[in-house]
C-alpha angles and dihedrals in degrees: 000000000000113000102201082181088089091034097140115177089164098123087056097102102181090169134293133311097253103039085049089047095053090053101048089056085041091053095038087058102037105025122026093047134076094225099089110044085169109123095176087067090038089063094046093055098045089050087054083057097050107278132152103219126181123207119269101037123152119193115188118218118272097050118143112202111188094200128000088192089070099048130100120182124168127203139310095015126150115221105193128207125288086009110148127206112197102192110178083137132045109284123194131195110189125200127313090007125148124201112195138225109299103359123154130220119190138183103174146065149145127271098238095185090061111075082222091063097218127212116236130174126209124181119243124203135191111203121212122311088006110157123210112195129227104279101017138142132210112196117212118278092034116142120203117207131213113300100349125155125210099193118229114296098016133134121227110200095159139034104296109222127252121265087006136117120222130188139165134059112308086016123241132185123284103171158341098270105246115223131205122188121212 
């Protein structure tokens, strides 16, 4: 049985307080709300906290972002609403990746075979022209591959394969992407 009595995630240092405590007013302001729709901002002020922003990102409204000092996103990447990015861990968006409306990453989780419940951290990265669906959730320690797709409401647990859709929970693979150029 899990005692959360001795949970202890003191060794888990995401930044200081104050630095901690400056980004969660800045993203209550310019990120979790519908009143500035302006990504160009967005960017600027996720580069101030630590991010590593590309150029041509566009980031909906609703979007809750844990630590921009540990985000990487490259260029030409849609954020949609209500997406959350729970970055305990390093995330990185590489380039032409859309993440849908109300996905999850996230790069953290609780041992559930230990009674003390600890707290680990894995990265998560999504390689170029991935696609995230509406709904859908990315675990930590997920890989993306190139121009794979998770359809909308699906759980990635493991890497998800180049070229190929997966759906389901936990996801499995569908198909080989087919990809038209125009």
């Amino acid at each position: 049985m899990q005692n959360l009595s001795e949970f202890n995630n003191t060794w888990y240092k995401p930044g200081s307080f104050i630095k901690r405590a400056l980004w969660y007013i800045i993203s209550i302001l310019f990120f979790k709300n519908g009143f500035f729709p302006f990504s160009a901002l967005k960017c600027s002020l996720l580069r101030v906290f630590g991010a590593a922003i590309g150029k041509g990102v566009i980031i909906r409204p609703y979007v809750n972002i844990k630590y921009p000092w540990f985000l990487v996103i490259k260029n030409n990447v849609w954020i949609g609403e209500h997406v959350w990015i729970d970055n305990l861990a390093q995330v990185t968006i590489m380039n032409n990746v859309c993440i849908s409306q109300g996905a999850f990453l996230l790069t953290g989780n609780h041992d559930y075979t230990v009674s003390t419940f600890d707290l680990f951290m894995k990265p998560i990265l999504l390689e170029d022209g991935v696609w995230i669906g509406a709904k859908s959730i990315v675990c930590p320690g997920v890989t993306a591959g190139r121009s794979s797709v998770l359809q909308a409401g699906s759980v990635a647990v493991s890497g998800l394969e180049e070229n190929w859709i997966y759906a389901g929970n936990p996801a499995v693979r569908i198909k080989v992407r087919p990809i038209k150029n125009t």
